[in-house]
C-alpha positions as MATLAB code, in Angstrom:
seq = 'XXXXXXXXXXXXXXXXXXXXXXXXXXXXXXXXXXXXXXXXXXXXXXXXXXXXXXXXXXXXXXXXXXXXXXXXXXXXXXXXXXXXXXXXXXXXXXXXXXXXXXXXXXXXXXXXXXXXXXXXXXXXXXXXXXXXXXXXXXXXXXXXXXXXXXXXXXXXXXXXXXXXXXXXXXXXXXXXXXXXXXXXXXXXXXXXXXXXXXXXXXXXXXXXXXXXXXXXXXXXXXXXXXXXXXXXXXXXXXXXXXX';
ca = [
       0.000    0.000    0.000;
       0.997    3.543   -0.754;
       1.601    5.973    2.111;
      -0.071    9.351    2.127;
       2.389   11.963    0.397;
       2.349   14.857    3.050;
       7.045   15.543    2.508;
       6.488   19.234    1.519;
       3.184   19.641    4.359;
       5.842   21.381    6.864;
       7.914   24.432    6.560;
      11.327   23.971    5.296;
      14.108   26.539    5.797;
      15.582   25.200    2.785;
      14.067   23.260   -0.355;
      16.024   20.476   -1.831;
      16.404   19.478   -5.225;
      13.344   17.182   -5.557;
      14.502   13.392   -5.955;
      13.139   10.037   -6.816;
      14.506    8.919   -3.095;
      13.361    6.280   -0.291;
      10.629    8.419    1.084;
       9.311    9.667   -2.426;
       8.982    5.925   -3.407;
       6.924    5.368   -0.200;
       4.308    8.238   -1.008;
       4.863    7.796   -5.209;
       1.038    6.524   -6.205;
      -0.400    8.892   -3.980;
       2.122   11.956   -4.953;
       1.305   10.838   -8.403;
      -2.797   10.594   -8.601;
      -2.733   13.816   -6.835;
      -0.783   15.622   -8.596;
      -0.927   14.326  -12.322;
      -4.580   15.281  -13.820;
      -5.324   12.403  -15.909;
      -2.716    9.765  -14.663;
      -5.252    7.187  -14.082;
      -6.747    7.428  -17.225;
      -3.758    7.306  -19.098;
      -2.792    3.807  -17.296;
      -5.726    2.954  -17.932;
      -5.524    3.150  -21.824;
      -2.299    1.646  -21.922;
      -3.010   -1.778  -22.034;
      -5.505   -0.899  -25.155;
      -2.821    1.296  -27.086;
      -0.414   -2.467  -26.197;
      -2.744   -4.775  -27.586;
      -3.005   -2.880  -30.783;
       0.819   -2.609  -31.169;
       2.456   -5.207  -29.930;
       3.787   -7.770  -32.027;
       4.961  -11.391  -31.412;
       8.513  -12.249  -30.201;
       9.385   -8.355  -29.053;
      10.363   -6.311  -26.152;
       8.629   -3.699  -24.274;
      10.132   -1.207  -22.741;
       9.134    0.726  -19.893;
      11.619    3.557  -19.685;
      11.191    5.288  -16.322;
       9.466    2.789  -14.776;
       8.914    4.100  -10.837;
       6.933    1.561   -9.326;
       5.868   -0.313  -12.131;
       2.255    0.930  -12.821;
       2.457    1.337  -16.297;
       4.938   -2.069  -16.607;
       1.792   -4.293  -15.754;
      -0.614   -1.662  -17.795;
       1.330   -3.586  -20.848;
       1.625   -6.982  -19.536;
      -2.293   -6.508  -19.811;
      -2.094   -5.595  -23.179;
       0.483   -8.262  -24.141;
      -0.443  -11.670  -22.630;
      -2.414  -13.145  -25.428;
       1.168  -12.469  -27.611;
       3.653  -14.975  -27.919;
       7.414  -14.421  -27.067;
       7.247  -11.095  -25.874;
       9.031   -9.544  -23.025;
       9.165   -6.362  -21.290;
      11.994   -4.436  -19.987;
      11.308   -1.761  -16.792;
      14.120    0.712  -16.551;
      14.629    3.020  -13.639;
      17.460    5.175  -12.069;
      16.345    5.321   -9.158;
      17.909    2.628   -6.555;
      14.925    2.262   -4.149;
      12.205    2.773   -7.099;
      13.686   -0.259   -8.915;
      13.903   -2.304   -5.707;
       9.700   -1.174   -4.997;
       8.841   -2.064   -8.752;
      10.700   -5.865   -8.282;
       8.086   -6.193   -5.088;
       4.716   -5.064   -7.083;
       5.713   -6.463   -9.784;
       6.416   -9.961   -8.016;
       3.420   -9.732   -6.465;
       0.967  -10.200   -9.399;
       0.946  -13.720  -11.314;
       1.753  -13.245  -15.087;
       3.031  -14.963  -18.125;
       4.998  -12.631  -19.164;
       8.069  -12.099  -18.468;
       9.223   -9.005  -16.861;
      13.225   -8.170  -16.260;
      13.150   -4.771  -13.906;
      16.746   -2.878  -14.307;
      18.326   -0.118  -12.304;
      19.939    2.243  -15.530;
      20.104    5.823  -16.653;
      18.040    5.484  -19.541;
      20.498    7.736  -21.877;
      22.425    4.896  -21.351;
      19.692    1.958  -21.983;
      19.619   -0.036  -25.084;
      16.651   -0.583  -26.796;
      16.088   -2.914  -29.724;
      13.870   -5.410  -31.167;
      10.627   -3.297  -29.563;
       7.169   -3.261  -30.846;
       5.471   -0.753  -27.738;
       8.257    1.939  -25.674;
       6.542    3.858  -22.992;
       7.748    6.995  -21.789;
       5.295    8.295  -18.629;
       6.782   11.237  -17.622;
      10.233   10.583  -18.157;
      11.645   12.639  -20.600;
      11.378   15.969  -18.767;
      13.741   14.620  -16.369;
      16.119   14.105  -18.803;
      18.906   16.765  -19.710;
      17.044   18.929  -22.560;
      20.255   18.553  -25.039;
      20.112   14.662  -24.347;
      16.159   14.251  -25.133;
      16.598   13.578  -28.884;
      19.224   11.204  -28.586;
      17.242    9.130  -26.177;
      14.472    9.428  -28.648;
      16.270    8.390  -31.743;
      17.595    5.529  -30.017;
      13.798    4.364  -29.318;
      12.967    5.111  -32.949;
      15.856    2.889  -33.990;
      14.918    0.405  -31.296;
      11.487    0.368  -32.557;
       9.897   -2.579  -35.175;
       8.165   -1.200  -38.050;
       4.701   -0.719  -36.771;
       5.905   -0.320  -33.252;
       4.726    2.788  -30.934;
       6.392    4.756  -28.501;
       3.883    5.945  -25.956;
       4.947    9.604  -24.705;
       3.638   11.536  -21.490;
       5.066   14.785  -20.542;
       4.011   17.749  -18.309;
       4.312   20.535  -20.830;
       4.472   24.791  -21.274;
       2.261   26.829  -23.496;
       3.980   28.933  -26.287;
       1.920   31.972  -25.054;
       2.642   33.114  -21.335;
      -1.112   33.767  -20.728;
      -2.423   30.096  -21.828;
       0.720   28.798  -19.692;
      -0.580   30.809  -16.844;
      -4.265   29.230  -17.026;
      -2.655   26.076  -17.112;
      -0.700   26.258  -14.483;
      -3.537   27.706  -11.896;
      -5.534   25.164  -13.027;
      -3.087   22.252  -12.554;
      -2.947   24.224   -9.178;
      -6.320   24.179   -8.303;
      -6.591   20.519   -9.261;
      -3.947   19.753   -6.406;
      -6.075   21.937   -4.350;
      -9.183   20.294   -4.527;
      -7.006   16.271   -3.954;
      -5.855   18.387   -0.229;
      -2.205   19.755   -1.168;
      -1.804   22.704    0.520;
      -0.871   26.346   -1.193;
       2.487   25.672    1.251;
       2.977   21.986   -0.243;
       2.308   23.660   -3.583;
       4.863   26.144   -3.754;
       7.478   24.038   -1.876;
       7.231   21.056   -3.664;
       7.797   23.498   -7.449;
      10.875   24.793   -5.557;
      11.777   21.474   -5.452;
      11.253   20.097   -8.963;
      12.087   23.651  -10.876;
      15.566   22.621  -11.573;
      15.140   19.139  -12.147;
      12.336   18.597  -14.142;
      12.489   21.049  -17.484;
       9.261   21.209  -19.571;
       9.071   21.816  -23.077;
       6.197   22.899  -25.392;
       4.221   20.530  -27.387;
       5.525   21.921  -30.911;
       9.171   21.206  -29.067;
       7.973   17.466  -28.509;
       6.296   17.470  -32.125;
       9.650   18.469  -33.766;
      11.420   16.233  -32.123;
       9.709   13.309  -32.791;
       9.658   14.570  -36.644;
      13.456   15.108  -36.387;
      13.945   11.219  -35.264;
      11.715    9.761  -37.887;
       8.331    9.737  -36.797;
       6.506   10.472  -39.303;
       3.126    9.752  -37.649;
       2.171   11.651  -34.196;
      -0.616   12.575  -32.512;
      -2.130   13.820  -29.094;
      -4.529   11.302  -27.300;
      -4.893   13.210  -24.183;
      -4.796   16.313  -22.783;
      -6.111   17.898  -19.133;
      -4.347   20.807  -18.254;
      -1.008   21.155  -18.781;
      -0.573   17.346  -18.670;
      -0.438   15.118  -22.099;
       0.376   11.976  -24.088;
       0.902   11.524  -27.059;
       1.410    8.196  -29.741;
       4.285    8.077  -32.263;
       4.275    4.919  -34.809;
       7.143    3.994  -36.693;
];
């Protein structure tokens, strides 16, 4: 069971970089669903976007796995396949040794190889579905489009990479409706205005967003020649690239 996230509910006389550490994996589901508009419903589509994707005898690849929600949102999609595999990759120490446990604890035919890697440094090959749940942003900005061509090149004909990203509006007023109303969502799931603006102290130097034409090019500049948007609330997306 997930704890109650509640590590930014207290004054701090000084805000740390925010990190994927011991006590963040304790709190991560609940952090997450209360903080991500639309992070249910994207796991929840996951294992559809899988089914129509995968292809026998590949890998999977869940790149930025945390705890391994959206790992087992594809092993739902993929066990009527034969001879596939998928691959959760995380750099986080304590996340990867969480995602083994919940993981482990659910029966499945599939089989499912959790690593502890920097995904710059990941290979990827013979893959039919990548997913990328809010991974990329915490990524160095001049490394994103080499970790993205190496997906694309990883990637089957056919295959899809499944992209979710926080993201900034091109015009500062649209950015600054998003963001109150990202803020009023955490608002209304009990985050306080002081958990709020501690917590983006945290995460403003480790987790930079880009615009959705920035994503769009990128994926264009790899190879991808067909993209699109699935979902959108707020300032939070996902999108589908097919090779």
């Amino acid at each position: 069971m997930s704890s109650r996230d509640n590590i930014f509910s207290q004054p701090l006389a000084s805000v740390q970089d925010f990190c994927f550490d011991q006590q963040v994996v304790e709190v991560f589901p609940d952090m997450i669903n209360r903080s991500v508009p639309g992070y249910a419903s994207i796991l929840q589509t996951i294992p559809q976007l899988t089914q129509r994707f995968v292809q026998d005898n590949t890998k999977l690849y869940d790149l930025g796995c945390s705890r391994g929600a959206a790992t087992l949102a594809m092993r739902q999609g993929c066990e009527q396949q034969s001879g596939c595999e998928i691959i959760a990759i995380d750099n986080s120490p304590a996340m990867v040794e969480r995602a083994k446990q919940h993981i482990d604890s659910f029966k499945t035919t599939v089989p499912i190889t959790v690593r502890c890697e920097d995904i710059v440094e990941s290979e990827v090959d013979n893959a039919s579905v990548v997913v990328m749940n809010f991974t990329l942003q915490f990524v160095a900005p001049e490394l994103r489009q080499q970790v993205l061509e190496k997906v694309f090149n990883g990637l089957r004909p056919g295959g899809v990479l499944i992209l979710s990203e926080k993201i900034r509006s091109e015009s500062a007023a649209m950015n600054e409706l998003l963001i109150d109303l990202h803020h009023d969502f955490k608002r209304a799931n009990g985050y306080s205005d002081l958990e709020i603006s501690q917590k983006r102290a945290a995460i403003e130097n480790v987790m930079r967003i880009d615009s959705l034409e920035t994503h769009q090019q990128r994926l264009t500049n790899v190879g991808f020649s067909q993209q699109s948007v699935w979902f959108q609330c707020f300032n939070f997306l996902s999108m589908v690239a097919v090779k």
